[in-house]
N, C-alpha and C positions, 0 to 999 in steps of 0.2 A: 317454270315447270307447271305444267295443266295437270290437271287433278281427274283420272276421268274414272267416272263410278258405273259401275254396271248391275241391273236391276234384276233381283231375281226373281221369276215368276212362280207361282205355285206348280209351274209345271216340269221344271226345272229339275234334271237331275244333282242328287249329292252324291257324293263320292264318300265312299266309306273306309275305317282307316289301312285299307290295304290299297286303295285305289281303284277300286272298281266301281261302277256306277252301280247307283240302288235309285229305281225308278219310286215317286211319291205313294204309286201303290202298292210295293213291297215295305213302307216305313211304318214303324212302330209306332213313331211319332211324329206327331205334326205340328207345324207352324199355323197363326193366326191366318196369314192368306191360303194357308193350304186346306184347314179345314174351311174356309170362307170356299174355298175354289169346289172343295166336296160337296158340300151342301149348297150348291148356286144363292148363297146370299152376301153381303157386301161383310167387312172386317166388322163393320160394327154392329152388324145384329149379330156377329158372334161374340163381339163383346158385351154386348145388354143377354147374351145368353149366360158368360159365365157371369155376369151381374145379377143375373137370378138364382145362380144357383145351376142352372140345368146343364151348364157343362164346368168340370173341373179341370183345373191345369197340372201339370204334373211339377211335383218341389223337387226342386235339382238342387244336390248335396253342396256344400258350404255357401250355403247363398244366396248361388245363382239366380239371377233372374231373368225370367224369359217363359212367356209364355207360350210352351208346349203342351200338346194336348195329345192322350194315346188311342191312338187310332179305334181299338175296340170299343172305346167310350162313346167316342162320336157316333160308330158306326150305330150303336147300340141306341142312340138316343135319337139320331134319325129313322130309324127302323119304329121308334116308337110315337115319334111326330107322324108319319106316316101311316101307322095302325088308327090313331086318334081323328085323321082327317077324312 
């Protein structure tokens, strides 16, 4: 049996728990390539970003780990990289 994996883009709809699609720009929250895919820069200057501090991930209860980030945060921190250049 073949193993076959399918890659999900940032651009990628999720489906929400009723089944209906939620496009990346109605989500609350986002994934490391999705805010990478937002901001046109690669996973890892979003990772030396929240390695400074200038973005936060969000703590998901008993645990979890997984770095989500909520959308207003980003938005918020782009808009002000943007004001600064």
């Amino acid at each position: 049996m073949t193993k076959h994996s399918t890659r999900r883009t940032p651009t990628d709809r999720r489906r929400d728990g009723g089944g209906a699609v939620v496009p990346m720009a109605e989500r609350l929250l986002l994934s490391e390539p999705e805010v990478a895919a937002l901001s046109g820069v690669s996973r890892h200057t979003v990772r030396r970003w929240k390695a400074a501090g200038l973005l936060r991930t969000v703590e998901l209860p008993f645990g979890m780990r997984r770095n989500l980030y909520r959308r207003a945060d980003v938005e918020a921190f782009l808009a002000r990289a943007r004001d600064r250049a």
